[in-house]
C-alpha positions as a Markdown table, in Angstrom:
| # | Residue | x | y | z |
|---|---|---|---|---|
| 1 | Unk | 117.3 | 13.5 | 69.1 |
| 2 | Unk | 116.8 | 16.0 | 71.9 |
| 3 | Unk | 118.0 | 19.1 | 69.1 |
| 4 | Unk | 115.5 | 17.5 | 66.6 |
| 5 | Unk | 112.3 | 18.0 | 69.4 |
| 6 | Unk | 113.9 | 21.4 | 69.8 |
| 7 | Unk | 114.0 | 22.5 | 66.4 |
| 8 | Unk | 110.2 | 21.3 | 65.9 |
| 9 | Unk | 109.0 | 22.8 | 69.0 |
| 10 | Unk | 110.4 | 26.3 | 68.1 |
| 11 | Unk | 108.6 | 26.8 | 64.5 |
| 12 | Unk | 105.4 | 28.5 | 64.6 |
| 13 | Unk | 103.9 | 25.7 | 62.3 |
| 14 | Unk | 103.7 | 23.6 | 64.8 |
| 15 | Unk | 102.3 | 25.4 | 67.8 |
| 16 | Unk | 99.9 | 26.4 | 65.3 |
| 17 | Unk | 99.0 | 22.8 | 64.7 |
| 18 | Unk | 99.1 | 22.2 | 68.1 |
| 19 | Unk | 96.6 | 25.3 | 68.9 |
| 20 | Unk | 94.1 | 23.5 | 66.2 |
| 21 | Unk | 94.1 | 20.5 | 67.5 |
| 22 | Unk | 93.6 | 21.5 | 71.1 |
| 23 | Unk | 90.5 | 23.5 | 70.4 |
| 24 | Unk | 89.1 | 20.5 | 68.4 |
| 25 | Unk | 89.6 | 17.8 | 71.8 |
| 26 | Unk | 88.3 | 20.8 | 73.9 |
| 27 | Unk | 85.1 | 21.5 | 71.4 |
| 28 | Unk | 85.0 | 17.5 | 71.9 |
| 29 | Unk | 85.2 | 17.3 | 75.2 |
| 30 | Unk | 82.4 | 19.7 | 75.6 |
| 31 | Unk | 79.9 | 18.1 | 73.4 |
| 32 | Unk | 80.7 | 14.9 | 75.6 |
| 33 | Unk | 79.7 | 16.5 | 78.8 |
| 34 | Unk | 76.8 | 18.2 | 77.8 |
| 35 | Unk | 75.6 | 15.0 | 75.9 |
| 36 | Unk | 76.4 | 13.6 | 79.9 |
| 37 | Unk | 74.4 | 16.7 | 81.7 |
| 38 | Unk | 71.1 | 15.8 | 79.1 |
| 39 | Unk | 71.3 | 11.8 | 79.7 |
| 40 | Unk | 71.5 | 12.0 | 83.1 |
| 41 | Unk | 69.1 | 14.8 | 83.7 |
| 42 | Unk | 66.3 | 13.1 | 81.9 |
| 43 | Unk | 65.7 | 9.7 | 83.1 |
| 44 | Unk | 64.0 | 8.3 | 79.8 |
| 45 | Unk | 68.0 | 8.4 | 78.2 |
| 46 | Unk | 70.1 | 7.2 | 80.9 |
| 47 | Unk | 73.8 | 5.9 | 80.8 |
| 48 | Unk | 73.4 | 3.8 | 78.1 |
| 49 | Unk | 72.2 | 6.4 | 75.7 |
| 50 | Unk | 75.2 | 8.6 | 76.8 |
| 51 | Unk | 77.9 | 6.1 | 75.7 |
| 52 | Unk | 76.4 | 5.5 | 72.6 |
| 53 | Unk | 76.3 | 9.4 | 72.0 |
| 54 | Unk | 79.6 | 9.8 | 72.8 |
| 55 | Unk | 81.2 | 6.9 | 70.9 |
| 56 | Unk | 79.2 | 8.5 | 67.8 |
| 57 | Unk | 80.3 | 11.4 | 68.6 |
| 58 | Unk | 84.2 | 10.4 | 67.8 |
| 59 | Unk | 83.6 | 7.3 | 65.4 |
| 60 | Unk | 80.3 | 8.4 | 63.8 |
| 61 | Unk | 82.0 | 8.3 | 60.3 |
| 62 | Unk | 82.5 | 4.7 | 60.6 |
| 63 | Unk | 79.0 | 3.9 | 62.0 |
| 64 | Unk | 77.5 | 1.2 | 60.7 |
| 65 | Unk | 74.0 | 0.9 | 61.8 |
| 66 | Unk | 72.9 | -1.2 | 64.4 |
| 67 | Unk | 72.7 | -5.1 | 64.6 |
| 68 | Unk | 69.3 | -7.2 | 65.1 |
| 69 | Unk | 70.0 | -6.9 | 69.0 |
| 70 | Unk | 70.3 | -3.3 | 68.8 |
| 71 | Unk | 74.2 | -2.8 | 69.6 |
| 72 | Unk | 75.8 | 0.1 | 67.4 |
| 73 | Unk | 78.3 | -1.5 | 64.9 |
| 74 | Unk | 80.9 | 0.3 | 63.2 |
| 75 | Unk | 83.6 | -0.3 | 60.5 |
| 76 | Unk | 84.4 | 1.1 | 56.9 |
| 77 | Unk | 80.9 | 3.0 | 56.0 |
| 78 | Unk | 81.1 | 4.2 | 52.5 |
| 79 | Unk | 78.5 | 6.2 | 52.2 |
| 80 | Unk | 79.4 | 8.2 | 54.7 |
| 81 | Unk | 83.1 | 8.5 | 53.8 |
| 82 | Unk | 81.9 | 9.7 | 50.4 |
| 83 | Unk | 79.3 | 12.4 | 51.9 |
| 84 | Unk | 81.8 | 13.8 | 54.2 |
| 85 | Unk | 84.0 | 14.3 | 50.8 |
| 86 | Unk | 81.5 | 15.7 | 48.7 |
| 87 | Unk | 80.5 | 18.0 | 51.9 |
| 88 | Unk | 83.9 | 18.7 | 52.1 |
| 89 | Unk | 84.6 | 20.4 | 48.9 |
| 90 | Unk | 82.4 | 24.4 | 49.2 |
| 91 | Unk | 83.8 | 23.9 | 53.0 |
| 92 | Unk | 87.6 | 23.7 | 51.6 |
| 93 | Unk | 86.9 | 26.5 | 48.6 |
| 94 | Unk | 85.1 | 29.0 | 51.1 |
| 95 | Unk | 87.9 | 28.1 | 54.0 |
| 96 | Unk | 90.0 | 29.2 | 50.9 |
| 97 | Unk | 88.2 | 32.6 | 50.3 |
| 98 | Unk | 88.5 | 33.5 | 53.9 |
| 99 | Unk | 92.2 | 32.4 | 54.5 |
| 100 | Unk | 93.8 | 34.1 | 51.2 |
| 101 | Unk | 91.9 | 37.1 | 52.1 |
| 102 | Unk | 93.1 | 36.8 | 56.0 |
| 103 | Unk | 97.0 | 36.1 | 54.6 |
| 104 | Unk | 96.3 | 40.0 | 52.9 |
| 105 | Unk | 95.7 | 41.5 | 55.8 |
| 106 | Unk | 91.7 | 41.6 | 55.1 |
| 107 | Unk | 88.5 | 40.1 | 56.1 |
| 108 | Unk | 86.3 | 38.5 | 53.6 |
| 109 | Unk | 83.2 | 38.1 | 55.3 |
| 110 | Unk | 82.3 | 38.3 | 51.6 |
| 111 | Unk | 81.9 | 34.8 | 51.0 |
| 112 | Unk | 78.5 | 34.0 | 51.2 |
| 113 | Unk | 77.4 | 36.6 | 48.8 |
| 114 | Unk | 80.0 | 35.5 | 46.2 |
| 115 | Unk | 79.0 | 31.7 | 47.1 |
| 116 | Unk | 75.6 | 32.8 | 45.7 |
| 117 | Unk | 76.6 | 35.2 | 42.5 |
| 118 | Unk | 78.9 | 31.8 | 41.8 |
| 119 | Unk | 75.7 | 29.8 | 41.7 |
| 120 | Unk | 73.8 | 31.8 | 39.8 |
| 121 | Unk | 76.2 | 32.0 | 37.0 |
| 122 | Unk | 76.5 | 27.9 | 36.9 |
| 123 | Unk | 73.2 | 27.5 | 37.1 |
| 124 | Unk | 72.1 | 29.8 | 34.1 |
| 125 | Unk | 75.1 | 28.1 | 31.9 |
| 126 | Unk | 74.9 | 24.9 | 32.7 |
| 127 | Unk | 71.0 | 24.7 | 32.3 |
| 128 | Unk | 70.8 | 27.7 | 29.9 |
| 129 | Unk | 74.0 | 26.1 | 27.4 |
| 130 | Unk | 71.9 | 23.0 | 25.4 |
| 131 | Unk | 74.1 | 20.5 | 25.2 |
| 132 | Unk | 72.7 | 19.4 | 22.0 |
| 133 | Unk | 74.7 | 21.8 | 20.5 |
| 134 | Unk | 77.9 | 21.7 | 22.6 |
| 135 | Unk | 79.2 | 19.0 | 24.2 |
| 136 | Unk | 78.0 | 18.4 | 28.4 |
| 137 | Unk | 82.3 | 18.3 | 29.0 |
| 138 | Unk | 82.3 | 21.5 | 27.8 |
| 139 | Unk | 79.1 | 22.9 | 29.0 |
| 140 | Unk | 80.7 | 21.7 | 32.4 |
| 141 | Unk | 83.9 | 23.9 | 32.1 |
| 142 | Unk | 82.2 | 26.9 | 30.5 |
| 143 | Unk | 79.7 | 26.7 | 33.6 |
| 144 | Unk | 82.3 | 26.2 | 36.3 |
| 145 | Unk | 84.8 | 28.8 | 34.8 |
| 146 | Unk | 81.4 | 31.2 | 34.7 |
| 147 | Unk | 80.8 | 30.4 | 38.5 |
| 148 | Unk | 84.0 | 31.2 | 39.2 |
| 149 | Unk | 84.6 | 34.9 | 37.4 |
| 150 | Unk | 81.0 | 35.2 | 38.8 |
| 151 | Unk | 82.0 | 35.2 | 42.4 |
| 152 | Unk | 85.5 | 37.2 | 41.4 |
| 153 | Unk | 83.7 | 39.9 | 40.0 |
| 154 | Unk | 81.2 | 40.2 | 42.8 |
| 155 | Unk | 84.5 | 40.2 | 45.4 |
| 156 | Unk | 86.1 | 42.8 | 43.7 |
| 157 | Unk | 83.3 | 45.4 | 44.9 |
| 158 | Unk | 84.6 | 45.3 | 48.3 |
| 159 | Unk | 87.9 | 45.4 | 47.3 |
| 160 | Unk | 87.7 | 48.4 | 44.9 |
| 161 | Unk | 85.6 | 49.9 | 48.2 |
| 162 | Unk | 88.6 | 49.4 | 50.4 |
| 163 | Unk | 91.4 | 50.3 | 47.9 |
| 164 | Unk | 89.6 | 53.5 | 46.9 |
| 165 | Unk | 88.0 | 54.9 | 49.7 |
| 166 | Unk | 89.8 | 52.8 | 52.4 |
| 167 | Unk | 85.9 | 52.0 | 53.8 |
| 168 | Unk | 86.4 | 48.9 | 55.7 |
| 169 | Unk | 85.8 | 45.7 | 53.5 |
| 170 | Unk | 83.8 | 43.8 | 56.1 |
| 171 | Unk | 80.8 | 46.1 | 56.3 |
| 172 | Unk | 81.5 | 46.2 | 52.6 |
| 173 | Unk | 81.1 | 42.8 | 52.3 |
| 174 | Unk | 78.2 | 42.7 | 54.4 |
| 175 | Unk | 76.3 | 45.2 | 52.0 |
| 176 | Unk | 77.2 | 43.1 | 49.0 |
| 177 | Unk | 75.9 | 39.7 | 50.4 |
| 178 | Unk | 72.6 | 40.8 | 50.9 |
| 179 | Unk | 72.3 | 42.7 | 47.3 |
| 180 | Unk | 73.5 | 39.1 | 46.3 |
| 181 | Unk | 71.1 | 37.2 | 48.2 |
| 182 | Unk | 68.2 | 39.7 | 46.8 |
| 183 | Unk | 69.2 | 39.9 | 43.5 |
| 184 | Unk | 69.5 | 36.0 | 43.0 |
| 185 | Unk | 66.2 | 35.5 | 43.9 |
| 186 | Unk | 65.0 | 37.8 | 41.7 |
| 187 | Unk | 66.6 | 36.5 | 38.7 |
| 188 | Unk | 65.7 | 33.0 | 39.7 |
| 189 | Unk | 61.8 | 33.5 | 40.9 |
| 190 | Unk | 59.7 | 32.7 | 37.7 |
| 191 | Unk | 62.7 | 32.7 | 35.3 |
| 192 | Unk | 63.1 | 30.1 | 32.3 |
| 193 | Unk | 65.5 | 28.3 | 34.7 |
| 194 | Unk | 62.2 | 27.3 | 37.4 |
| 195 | Unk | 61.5 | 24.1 | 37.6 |
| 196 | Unk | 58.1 | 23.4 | 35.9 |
| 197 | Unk | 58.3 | 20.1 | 35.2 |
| 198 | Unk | 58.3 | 18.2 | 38.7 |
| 199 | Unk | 55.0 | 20.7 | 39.5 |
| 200 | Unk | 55.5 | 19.7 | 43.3 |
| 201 | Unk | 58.7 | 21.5 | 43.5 |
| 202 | Unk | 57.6 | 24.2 | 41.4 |
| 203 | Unk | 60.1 | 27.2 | 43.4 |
| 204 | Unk | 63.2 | 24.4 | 42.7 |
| 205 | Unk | 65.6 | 24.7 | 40.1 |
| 206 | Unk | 66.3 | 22.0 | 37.8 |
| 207 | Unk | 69.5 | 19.4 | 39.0 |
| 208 | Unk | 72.4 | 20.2 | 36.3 |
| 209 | Unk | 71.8 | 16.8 | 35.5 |
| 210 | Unk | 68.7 | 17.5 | 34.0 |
| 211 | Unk | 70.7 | 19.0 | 30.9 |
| 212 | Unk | 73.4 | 16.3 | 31.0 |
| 213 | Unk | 75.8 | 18.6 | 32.7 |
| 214 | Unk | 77.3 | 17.2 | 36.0 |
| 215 | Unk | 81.2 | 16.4 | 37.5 |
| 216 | Unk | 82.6 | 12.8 | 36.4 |
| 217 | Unk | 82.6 | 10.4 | 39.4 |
| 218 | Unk | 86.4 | 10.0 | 38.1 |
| 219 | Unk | 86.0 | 6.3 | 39.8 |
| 220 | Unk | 85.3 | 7.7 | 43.6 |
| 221 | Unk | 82.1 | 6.2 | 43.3 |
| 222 | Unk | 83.9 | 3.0 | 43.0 |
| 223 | Unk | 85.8 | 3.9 | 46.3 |
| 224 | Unk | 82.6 | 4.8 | 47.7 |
| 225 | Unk | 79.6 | 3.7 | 46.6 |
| 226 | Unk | 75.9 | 5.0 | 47.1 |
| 227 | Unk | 77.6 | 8.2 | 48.6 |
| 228 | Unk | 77.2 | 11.8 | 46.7 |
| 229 | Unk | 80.6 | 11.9 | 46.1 |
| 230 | Unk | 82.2 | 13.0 | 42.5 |
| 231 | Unk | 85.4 | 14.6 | 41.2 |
| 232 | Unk | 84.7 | 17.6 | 42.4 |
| 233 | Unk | 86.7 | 17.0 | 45.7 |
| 234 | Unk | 89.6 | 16.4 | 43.8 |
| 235 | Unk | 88.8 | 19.8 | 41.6 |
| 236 | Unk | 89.0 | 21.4 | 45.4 |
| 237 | Unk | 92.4 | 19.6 | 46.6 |
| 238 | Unk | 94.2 | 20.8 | 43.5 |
| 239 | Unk | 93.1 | 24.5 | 43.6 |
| 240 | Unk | 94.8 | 24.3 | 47.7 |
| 241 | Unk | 97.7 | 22.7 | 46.7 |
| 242 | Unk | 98.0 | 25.9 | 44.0 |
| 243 | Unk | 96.9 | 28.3 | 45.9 |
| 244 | Unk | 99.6 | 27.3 | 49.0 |
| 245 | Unk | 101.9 | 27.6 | 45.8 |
| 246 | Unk | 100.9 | 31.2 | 44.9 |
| 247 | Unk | 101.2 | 32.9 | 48.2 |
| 248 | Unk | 104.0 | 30.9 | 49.2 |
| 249 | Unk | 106.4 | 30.3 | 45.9 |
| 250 | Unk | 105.7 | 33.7 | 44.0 |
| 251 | Unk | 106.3 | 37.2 | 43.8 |
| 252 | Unk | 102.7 | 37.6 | 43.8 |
| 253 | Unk | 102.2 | 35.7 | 47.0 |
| 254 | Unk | 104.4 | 37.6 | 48.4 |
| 255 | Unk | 103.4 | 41.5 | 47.2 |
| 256 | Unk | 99.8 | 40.2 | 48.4 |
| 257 | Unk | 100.9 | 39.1 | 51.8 |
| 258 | Unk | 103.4 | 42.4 | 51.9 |
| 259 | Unk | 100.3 | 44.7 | 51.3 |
| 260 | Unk | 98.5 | 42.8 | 54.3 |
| 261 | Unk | 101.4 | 43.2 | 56.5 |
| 262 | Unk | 101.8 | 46.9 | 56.1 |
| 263 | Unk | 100.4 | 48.5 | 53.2 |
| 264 | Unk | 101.9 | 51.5 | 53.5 |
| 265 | Unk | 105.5 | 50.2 | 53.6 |
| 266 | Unk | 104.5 | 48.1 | 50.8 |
| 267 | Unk | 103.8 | 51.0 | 48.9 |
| 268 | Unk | 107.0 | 52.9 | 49.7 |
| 269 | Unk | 108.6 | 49.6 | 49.0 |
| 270 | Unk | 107.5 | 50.2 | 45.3 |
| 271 | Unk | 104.4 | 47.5 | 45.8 |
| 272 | Unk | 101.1 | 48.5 | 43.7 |
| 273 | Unk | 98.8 | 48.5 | 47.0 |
| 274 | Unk | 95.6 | 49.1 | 45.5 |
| 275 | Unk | 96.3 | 46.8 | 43.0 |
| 276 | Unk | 96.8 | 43.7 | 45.4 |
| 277 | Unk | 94.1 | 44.6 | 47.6 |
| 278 | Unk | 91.6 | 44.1 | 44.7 |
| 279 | Unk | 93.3 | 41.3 | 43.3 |
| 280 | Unk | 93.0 | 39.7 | 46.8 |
| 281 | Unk | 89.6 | 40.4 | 47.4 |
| 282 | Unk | 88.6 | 38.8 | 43.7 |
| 283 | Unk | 90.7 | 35.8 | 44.5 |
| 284 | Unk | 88.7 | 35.3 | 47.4 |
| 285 | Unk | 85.1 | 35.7 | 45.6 |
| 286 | Unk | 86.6 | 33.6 | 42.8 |
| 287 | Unk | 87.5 | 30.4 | 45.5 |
| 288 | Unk | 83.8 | 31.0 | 46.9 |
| 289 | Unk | 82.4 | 31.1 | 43.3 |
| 290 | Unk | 84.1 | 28.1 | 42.5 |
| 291 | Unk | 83.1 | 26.2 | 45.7 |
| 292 | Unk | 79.7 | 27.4 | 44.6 |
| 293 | Unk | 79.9 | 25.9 | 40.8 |
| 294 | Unk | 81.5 | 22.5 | 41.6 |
| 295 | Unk | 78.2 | 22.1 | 44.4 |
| 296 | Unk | 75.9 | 22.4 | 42.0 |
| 297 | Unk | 77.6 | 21.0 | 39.2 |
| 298 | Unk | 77.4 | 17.5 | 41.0 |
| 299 | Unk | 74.0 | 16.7 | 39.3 |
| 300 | Unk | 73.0 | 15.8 | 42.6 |
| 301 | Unk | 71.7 | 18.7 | 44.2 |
| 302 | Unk | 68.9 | 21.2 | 43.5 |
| 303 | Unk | 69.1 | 25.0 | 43.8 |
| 304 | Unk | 66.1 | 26.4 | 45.9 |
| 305 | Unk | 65.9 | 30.1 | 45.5 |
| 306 | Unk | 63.5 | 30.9 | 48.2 |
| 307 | Unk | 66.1 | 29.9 | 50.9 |
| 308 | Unk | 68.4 | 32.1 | 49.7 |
| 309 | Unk | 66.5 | 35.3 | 50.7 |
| 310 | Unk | 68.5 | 34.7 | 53.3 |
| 311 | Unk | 72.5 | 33.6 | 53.3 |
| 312 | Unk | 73.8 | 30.2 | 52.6 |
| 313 | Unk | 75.5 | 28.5 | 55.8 |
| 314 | Unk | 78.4 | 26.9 | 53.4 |
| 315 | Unk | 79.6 | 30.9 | 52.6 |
| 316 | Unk | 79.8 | 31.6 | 56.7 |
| 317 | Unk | 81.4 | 28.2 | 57.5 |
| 318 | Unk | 84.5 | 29.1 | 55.6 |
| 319 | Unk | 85.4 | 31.5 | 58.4 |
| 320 | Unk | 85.7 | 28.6 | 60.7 |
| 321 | Unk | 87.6 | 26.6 | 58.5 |
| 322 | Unk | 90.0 | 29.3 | 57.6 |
| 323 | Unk | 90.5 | 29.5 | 61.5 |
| 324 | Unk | 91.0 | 25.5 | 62.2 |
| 325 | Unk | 93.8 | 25.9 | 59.6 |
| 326 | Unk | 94.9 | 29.0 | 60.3 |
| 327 | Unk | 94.9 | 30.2 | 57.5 |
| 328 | Unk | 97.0 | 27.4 | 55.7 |
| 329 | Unk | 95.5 | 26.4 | 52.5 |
| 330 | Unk | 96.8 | 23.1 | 52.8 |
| 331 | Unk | 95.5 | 23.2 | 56.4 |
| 332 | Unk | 92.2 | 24.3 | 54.8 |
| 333 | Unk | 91.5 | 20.7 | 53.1 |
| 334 | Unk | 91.4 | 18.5 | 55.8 |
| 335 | Unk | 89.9 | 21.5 | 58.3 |
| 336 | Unk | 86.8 | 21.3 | 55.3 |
| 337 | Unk | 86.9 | 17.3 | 55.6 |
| 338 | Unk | 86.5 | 17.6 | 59.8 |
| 339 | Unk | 83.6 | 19.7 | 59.4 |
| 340 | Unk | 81.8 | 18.2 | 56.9 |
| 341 | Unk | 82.8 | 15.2 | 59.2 |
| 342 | Unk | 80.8 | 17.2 | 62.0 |
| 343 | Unk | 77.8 | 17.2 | 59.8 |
| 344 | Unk | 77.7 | 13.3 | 59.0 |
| 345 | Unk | 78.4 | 12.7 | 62.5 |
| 346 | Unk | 75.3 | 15.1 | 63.5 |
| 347 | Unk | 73.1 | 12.7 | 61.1 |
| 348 | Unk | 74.4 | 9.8 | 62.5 |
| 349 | Unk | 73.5 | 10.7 | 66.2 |
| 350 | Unk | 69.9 | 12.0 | 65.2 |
| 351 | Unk | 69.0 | 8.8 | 63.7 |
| 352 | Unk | 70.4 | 6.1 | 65.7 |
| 353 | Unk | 70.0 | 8.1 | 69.3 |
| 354 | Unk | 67.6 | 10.1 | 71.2 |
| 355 | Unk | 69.4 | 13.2 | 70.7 |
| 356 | Unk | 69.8 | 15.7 | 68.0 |
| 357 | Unk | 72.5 | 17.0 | 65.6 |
| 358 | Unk | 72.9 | 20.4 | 67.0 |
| 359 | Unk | 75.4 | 18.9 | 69.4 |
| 360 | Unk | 77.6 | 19.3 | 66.3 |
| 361 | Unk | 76.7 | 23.1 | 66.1 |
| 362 | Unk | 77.6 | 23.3 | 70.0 |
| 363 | Unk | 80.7 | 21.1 | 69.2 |
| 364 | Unk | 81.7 | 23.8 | 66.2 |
| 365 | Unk | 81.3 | 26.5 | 67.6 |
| 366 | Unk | 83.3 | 25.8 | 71.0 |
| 367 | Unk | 86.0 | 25.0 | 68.6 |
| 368 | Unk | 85.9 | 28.0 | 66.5 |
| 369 | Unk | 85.7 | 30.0 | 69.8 |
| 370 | Unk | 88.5 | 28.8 | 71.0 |
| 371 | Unk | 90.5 | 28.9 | 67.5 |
| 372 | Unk | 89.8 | 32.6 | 67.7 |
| 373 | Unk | 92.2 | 32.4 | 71.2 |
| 374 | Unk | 94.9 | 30.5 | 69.4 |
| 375 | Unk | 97.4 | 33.2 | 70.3 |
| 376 | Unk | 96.7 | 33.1 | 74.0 |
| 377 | Unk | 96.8 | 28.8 | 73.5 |
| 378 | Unk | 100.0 | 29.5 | 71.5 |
| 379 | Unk | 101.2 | 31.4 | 74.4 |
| 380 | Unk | 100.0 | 28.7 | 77.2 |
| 381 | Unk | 102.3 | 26.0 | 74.5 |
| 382 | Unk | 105.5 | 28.5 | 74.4 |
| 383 | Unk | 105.7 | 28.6 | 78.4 |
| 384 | Unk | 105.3 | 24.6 | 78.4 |
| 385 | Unk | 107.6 | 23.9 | 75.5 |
| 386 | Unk | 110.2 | 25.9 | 77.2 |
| 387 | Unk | 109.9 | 24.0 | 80.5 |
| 388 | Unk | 110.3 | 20.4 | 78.1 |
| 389 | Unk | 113.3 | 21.6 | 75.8 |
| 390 | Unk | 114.8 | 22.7 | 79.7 |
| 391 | Unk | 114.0 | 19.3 | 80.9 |
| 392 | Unk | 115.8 | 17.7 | 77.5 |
| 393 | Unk | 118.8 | 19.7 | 77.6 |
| 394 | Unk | 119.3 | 18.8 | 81.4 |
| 395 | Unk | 117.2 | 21.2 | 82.8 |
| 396 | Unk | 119.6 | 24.5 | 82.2 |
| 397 | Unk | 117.2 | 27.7 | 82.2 |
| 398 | Unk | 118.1 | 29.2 | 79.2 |
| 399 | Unk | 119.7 | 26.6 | 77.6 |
| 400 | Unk | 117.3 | 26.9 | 74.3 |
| 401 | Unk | 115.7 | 29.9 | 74.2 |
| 402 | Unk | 119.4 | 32.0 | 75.0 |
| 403 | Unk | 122.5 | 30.4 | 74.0 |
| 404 | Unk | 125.6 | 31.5 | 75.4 |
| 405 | Unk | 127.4 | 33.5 | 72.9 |
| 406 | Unk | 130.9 | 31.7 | 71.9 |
| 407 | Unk | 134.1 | 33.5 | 72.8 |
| 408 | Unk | 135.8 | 35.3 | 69.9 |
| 409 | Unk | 138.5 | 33.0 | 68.2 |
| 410 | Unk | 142.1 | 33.9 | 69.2 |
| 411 | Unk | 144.2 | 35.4 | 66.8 |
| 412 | Unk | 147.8 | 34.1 | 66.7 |
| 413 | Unk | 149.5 | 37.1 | 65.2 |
| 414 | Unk | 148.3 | 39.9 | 67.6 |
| 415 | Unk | 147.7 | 38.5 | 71.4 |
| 416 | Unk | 145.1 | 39.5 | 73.5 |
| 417 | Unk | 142.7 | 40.3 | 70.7 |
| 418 | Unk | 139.8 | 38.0 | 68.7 |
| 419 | Unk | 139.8 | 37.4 | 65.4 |
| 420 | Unk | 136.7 | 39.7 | 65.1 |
| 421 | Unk | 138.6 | 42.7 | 66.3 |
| 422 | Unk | 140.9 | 44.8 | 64.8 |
């Protein structure tokens, strides 16, 4: 038993985990006491508005409402367990963008501009296609495949940038998004794809729906009904699962990850550097485009191109999912699913307290801060992990971390000498 603790409190996986999940009771923690400090400072909230904050805070997903005395009640809530899902899924595809990029030794800041080229693309295909003339299933994959080269194409600017003329890919990318977030709202402002049929949303574009062309529920709305959620989720789980295959199970995983390493020595190693580095970058805008396509493609949602004269939140929030997870695509899923979490918990304190859903923002970004110290919290773990494994092994210093080395065997024929000399 006491080797099994020590073999799992050596690998890096695990302090890793532990890191994560530190920062998240920290980022809690925080958002408890300032929800403490603003009930107690003002005496219209009081205690009593505190504990209810707080117990949102953690169990806001299973909120239920209130009863007819007023007590918060909580259990199974559907509708929010579907949100949090179909919140979930540009959260999981832009922590994607970020964390394959960050495995290659680059930083795809990138995202939200290739969030937007990806919505574009959908948009114009899956209103533009009629589906009159070919089928809404198809119209559907033609649209989401379109969202997705979309966002790769626009990804491989910064990449090409970088590879060519080594200028670094993060002011790159910063260039790029706002050419994205201009050039989208000129195609979209007065095009054949406004909105002039519901006259009091006249700057709205249409729902995909509108043309017949939105994600099959796949029976989630069975599982949770009245919620937004669809298939898409599912769409998002299987890309992370493939993804963790790719740079984890293949020669192409591991020429991408070589290049980020060292991308030099990959070179002398006989590794196309250039190559990878553009690849990676258009894998990254690809998993933004696509978290783009299956938003929109819900049929539930409408595109509104003024806001997007400046950049969408979703594209920046993959850095702090890619962070949670460190970088681990399957890590990347359920980091997605506690953010989006965040953001149902934020609704559910605004309407059944005094207080406001921006203790969420505080909340997120005291976790993403601290993510960004994992190393030093990594660090703090090793120094306690060594002081455990001493305690389990009888409390030997050096007992884990430096075994002795074993005296060379005897051999028989020639006394006085191991068996590994001769």
């Amino acid at each position: 038993m006491k080797g099994k603790v020590s073999k799992l409190w050596r690998r890096e996986g695990t302090q890793s985990v532990a890191a994560s999940l530190i920062s998240i009771l920290i980022g809690l923690a925080v958002g408890a006491v300032i929800i403490l400090i603003m009930g107690l400072s003002n005496p219209n909230l009081g205690l009593g508005t505190v504990w209810e904050a707080v117990r949102l805070e953690f169990l806001g997903l299973f909120s239920t409402g209130r009863t007819a005395t007023g007590a918060l009640t909580f259990g199974f809530n559907p509708v929010s367990m579907g949100d949090m899902l179909f919140r979930a899924t540009p959260l999981i595809l832009t922590g994607l963008s970020v964390a394959v990029a960050y495995k290659t030794g680059l930083f795809n800041i990138g995202a939200p501009g290739q969030y937007l080229m990806g919505t574009a693309a959908t948009l114009m295909l899956a209103l533009g296609i009629p589906t009159q003339v070919v089928p809404a299933p198809l119209v559907w994959i033609i649209a989401f495949l379109g969202g997705t080269l979309a966002g790769a194409l626009w990804g491989c600017i910064p990449g090409l940038v970088k590879a060519l003329l080594n200028i670094n890919e993060v002011l790159a990318c910063i260039m790029t998004n706002w050419i994205a977030a201009n050039l989208v709202t000129w195609m979209f402002d007065g095009s054949q794809f406004r909105n002039l049929v519901e006259s009091t949303k006249s700057a709205y574009i249409y729902k995909t729906s509108f043309n017949g062309v939105q994600t099959a529920k796949l029976g989630l709305d069975q599982l949770f009904p009245n919620s937004q959620v669809n298939g898409g989720i599912l769409v998002a789980v299987v890309i992370a699962v493939l993804m963790y295959i790719l740079m984890n199970k293949t020669t192409l995983g591991y020429q991408l990850k070589a290049c980020g390493a060292n991308r030099h020595a990959a070179r002398y190693a006989g590794i196309a550097d250039r190559r990878n580095i553009v690849l990676s970058m258009a894998i990254a805008g690809a998993l933004a485009g696509a978290g783009a396509a299956l938003y929109y493609l819900s049929g539930n949602t409408e595109f509104y191109w003024n806001t997007y004269q400046s950049l969408p939140d979703v594209g920046f929030s993959g850095i702090p999912v890619a962070l949670l997870a460190v970088s681990n695509p399957i890590g990347v899923v359920f980091a997605g699913c506690f953010m989006s979490m965040l953001d149902v918990v934020g609704q559910q304190i605004t309407n059944l307290t005094p207080y406001n859903e921006y203790i969420t923002d505080i909340i997120v970004a005291t976790i993403v801060y601290l993510s960004a110290f994992s190393l030093a919290i990594k660090l703090l773990l090793r120094g306690r992990r060594k002081r455990l494994l001493e305690e389990l092994e009888g409390g030997q210093p050096g007992a884990i971390d430096d075994p002795p080395t074993p005296a060379p065997a005897m051999d028989p024929e020639r006394p006085g000498k191991g068996g590994g000399e001769g």
